[in-house]
C-alpha angles and dihedrals in degrees: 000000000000094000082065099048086055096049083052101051085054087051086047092049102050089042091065088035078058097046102048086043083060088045087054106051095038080051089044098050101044101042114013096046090035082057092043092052084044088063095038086056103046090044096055089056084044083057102039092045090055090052086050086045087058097046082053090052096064119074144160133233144159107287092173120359117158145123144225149172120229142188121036088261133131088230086052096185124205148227125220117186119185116166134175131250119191118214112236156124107216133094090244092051087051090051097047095050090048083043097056090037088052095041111049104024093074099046079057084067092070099079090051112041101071100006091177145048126209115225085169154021096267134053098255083061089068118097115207135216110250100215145267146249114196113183146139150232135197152185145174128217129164079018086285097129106217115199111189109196112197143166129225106211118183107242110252084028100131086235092058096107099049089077117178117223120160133158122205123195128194121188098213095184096059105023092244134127100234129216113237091252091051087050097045084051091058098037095050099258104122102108085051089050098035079051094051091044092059095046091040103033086151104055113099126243098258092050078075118088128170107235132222104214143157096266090046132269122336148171116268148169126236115234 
């Protein structure tokens, strides 16, 4: 007799072990992991919204933009310079913006230092520059900002020919300047690049440039 009160009080005992375990799980999976998702969640737009926060962070104005006649000629051609600065606090924003300044000021030069050429002895025998506009354009996808810096030359101008053309590629997520080939990687670019670099195994790194056009960014060569 007392051999079967005691099984009884086992059977007793697992069936309330059983029972809390049941509690528990029907507990855990309506409210803890309810909770859990909550967070996930909240932490995902947490997340999302930083990386937004970052995007607006980044913004583009006028580092140089001016203008100016040159050479004591009727014609009296002129120079516009419009360059980017890009808004920012950290130590790779500051070397981009110095980059693009000491890269591409002193190529301006080039319509002003010698603005005519002499094909004869008197002054009806000079030809003139006609002028030149240098400016940018610029757009971010993917939160890879792109910056296309570019000249408008007037065709028959003698500087026709000493064109400007530069890229400029800025990772925002990680603070870094990025290669052509790192960028086209992030933009989604990599089977245009991976195509050009076949046809073209023997072009060097630098002749890349990613390309703001009409139908969005895309992988060139430079000429």
């Amino acid at each position: 007799m007392e051999s079967k009160n005691n099984n009884n009080i086992i059977v007793t005992v697992l069936l309330v072990i059983i029972i809390i375990g049941l509690i528990g799980f029907i507990l855990y999976d309506k409210v803890l992991k309810k909770d859990v998702n909550i967070n996930n969640t909240t932490s995902n737009v947490e997340e999302n919204n930083n990386k937004e926060e970052i995007q607006k962070e980044i913004s583009i104005v006028d580092a140089v933009n001016y203008s100016y006649n040159f050479g004591n000629v009727d014609s009296n051609p002129k120079i516009n310079v419009r360059l980017p600065k890009i808004e920012g606090d950290t130590k790779t924003v500051e070397e981009l913006n110095k980059k693009i300044l000491n890269e591409i000021l002193p190529k301006t030069n080039m319509y002003t230092e010698e603005y005519y050429t002499i094909k004869g002895d008197t002054d009806s025998d000079k030809v003139y520059s006609k002028g030149a506009n240098v400016t940018y354009n610029y757009k971010i996808q993917n939160n890879v900002l792109v910056i296309n810096i570019f000249d408008d030359v007037p065709e028959g101008s003698i500087t026709a020919g000493l064109y400007i053309w530069c890229d400029y590629l800025y990772d925002i997520d990680n603070d870094r300047i990025l290669s052509v080939k790192e960028a086209a990687q992030k933009l989604g670019l990599e089977n245009d690049y991976n195509e050009i670099k076949e046809a073209n195994p023997e072009v060097l790194e630098n002749a890349y440039a990613i390309s703001i056009g009409e139908n969005g960014l895309e992988v060139i060569l430079l000429n």
